[in-house]
C-alpha positions as a printed NumPy array, in Angstrom:
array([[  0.   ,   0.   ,   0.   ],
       [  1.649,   3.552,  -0.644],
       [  1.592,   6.542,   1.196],
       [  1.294,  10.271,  -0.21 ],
       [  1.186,  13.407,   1.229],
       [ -0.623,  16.399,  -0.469],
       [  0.001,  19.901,   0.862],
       [ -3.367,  22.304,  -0.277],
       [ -3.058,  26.41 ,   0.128],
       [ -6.569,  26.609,   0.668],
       [ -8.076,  30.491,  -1.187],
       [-10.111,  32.162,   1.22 ],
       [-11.473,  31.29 ,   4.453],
       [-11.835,  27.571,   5.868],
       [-12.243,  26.342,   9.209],
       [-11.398,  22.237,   9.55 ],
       [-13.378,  21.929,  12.83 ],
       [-16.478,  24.276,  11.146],
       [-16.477,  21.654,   8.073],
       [-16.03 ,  18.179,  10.061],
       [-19.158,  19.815,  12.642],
       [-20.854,  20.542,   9.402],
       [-20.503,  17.225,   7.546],
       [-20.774,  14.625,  10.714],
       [-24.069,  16.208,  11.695],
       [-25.177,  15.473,   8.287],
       [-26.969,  12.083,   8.731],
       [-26.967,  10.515,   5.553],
       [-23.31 ,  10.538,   5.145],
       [-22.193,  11.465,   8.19 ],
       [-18.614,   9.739,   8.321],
       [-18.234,   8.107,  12.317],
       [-17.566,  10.266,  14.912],
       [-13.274,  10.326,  15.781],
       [-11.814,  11.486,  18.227],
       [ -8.612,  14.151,  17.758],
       [ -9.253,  17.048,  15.118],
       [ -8.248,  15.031,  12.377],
       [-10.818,  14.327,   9.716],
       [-10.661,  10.751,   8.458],
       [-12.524,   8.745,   6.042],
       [-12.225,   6.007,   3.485],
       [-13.376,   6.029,   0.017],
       [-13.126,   4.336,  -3.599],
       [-11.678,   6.94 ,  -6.028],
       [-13.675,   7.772,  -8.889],
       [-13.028,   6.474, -12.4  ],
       [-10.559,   3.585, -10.547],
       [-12.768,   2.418,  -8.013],
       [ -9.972,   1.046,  -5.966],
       [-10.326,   1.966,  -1.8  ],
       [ -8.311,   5.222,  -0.162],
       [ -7.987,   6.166,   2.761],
       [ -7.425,  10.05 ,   3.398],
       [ -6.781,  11.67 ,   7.283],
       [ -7.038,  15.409,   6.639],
       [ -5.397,  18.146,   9.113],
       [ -5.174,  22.23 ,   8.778],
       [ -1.959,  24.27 ,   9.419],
       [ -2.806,  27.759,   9.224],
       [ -4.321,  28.633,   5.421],
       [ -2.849,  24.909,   4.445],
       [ -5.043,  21.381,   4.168],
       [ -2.373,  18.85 ,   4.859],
       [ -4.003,  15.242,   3.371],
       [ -2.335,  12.13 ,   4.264],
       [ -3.266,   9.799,   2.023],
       [ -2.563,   6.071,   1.796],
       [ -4.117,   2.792,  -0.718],
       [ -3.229,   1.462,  -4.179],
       [ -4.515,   3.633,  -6.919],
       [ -3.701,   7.122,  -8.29 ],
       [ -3.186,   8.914,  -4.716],
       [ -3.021,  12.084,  -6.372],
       [ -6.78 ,  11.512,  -8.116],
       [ -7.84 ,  10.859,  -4.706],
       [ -6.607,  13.882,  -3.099],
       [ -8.415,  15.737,  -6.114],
       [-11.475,  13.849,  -5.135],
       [-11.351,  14.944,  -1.409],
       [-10.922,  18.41 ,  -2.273],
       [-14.035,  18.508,  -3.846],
       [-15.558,  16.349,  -1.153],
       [-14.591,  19.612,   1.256],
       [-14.973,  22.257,  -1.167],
       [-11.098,  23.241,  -1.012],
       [-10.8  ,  23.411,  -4.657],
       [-13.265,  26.529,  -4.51 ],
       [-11.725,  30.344,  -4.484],
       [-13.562,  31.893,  -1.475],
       [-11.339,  35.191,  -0.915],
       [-14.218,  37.141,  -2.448],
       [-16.729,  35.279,   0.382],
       [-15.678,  37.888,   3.094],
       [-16.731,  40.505,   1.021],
       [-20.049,  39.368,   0.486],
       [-20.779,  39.403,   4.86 ],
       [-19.117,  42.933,   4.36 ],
       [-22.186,  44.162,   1.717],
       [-24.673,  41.957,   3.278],
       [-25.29 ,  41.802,   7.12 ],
       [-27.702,  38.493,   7.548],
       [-24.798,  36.369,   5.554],
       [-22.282,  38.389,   8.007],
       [-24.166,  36.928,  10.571],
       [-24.391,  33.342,   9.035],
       [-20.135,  33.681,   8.565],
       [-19.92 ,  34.625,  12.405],
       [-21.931,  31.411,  13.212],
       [-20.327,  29.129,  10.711],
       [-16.881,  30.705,  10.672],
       [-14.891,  29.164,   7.235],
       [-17.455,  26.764,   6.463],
       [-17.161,  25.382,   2.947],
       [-19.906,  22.427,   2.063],
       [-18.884,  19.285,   2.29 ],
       [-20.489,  16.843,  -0.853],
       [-20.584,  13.318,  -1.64 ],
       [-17.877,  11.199,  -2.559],
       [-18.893,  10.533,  -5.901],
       [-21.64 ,  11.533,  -8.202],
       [-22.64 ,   7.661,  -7.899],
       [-22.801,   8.223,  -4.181],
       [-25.135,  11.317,  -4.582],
       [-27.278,   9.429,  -7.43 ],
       [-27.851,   6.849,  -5.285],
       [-28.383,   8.624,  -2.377],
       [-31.166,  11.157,  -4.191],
       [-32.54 ,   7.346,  -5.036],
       [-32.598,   6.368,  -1.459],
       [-34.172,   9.644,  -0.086],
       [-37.315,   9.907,  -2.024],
       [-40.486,  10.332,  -0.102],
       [-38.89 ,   9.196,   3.346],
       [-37.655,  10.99 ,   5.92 ],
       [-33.884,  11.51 ,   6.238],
       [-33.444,   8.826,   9.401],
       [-34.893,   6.041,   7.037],
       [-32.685,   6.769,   4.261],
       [-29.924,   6.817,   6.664],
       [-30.931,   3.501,   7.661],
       [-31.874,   1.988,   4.152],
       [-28.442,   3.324,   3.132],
       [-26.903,   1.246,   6.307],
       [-28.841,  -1.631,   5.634],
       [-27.652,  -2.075,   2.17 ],
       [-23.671,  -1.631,   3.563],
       [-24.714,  -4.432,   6.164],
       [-25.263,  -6.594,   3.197],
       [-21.441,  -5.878,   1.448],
       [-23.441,  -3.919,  -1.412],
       [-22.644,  -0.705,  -0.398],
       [-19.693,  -0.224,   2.214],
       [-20.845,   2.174,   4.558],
       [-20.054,   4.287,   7.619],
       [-17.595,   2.176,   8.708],
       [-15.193,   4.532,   6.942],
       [-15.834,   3.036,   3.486],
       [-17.797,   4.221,   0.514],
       [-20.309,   3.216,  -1.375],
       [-19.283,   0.536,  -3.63 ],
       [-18.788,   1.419,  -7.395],
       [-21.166,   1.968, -10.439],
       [-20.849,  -1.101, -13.046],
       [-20.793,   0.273, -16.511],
       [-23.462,   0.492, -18.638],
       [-26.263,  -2.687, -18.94 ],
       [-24.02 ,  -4.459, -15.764],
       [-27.376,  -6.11 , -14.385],
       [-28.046,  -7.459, -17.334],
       [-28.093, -11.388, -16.441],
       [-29.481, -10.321, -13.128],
       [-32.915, -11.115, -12.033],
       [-34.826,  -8.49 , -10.423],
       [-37.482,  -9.435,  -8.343],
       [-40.833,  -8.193,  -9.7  ],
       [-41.116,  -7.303,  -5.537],
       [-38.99 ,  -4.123,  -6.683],
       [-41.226,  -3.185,  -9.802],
       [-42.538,  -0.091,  -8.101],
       [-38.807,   1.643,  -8.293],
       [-38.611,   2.464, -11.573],
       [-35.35 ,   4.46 , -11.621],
       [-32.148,   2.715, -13.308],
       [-30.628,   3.703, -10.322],
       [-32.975,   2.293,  -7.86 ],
       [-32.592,  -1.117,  -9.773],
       [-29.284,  -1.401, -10.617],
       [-29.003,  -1.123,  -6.374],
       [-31.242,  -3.804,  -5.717],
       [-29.491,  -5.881,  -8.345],
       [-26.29 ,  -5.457,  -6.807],
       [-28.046,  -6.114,  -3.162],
       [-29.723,  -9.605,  -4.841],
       [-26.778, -10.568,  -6.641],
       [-24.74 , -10.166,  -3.587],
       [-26.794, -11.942,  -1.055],
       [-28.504, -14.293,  -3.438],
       [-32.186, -14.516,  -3.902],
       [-34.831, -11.857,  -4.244],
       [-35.46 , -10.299,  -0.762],
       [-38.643, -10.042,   1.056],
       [-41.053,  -8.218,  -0.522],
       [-40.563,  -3.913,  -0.623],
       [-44.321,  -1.967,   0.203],
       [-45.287,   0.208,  -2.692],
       [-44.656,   3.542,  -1.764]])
């Protein structure tokens, strides 16, 4: 496994602690809570689909990601800056609290917070999937169930497991229990989930 280090002048405010607050509170992806201020997290880089494992630190204006699996390291730390927003120029965002003083008071309260994403677009497909018509604590737990299965590695520190290209559940037999989800997305999941556990699973209410 190799090891890379990744040194990021981030432009314009940012606050670690603000963003880690931000993005563990956030249910549906929350990563698990660590101790130390360290943000770490696992992930399978997009395009290679091979794990990563990142543990991000701040010194001063600097993100310092330490980086470590067996793909392209440096795609991966591409891929976490966009997870944290650190690819963004945000030294026009004071200005903007300056002209404006409800966001001045939003910056006070949420001092360098930049918004923290998805992993992948196939994380924030599926998730949009996943989210439909429930509330946010049963797509949390929909989303855990399915990493409880091996389908989708989950808040153990690992991400959701890859797309398969185009037509990949072809061969696959969908239950007719999951006819009501109509989405590509929504079936290519429970393809993945039968395929991987074997069987068609007990039947899904209609929403």
């Amino acid at each position: 496994m190799a090891h890379h280090c990744v040194e990021v002048v981030v432009q314009g405010p940012w606050s670690l602690a603000t963003s880690r607050a931000s993005w563990e509170g956030f249910t549906p992806s929350a990563p698990p809570a660590r101790k130390g201020e360290a943000l770490q997290s696992a992930f399978l880089v997009e395009g290679e689909w091979r794990r990563a494992s990142v543990s991000v630190t701040q010194r001063g204006a600097t993100a310092v990601l330490e980086l470590a699996g067996e793909g392209d390291l440096d795609l991966a730390a591409a891929q976490v800056c966009r997870l944290l927003a650190l690819d963004v120029d945000g030294r026009a965002w004071p200005g903007v609290g300056a002209r404006d003083p409800v966001i001045a008071t939003a910056q006070a309260s949420l001092s360098g917070l930049r918004p923290c994403g998805f992993y992948s677009s196939y994380e924030a497909t599926a998730g949009s999937v996943l989210s439909q018509r429930v509330r946010v604590s049963q797509a949390a737990a929909l989303k855990a169930s399915l990493a409880g299965d091996g389908v989708v590695p989950g808040a153990g520190g690992v991400a959701w497991a890859r797309p398969g290209p185009a037509g990949s559940q072809a061969g696959v037999e969908v239950s007719g229990t999951w006819r009501p989800y109509r989405t590509w997305a929504a079936v290519h999941l429970r393809a993945l989930r039968e395929r991987r556990i074997g069987g068609a699973m007990a039947p899904a209410r209609a929403m």
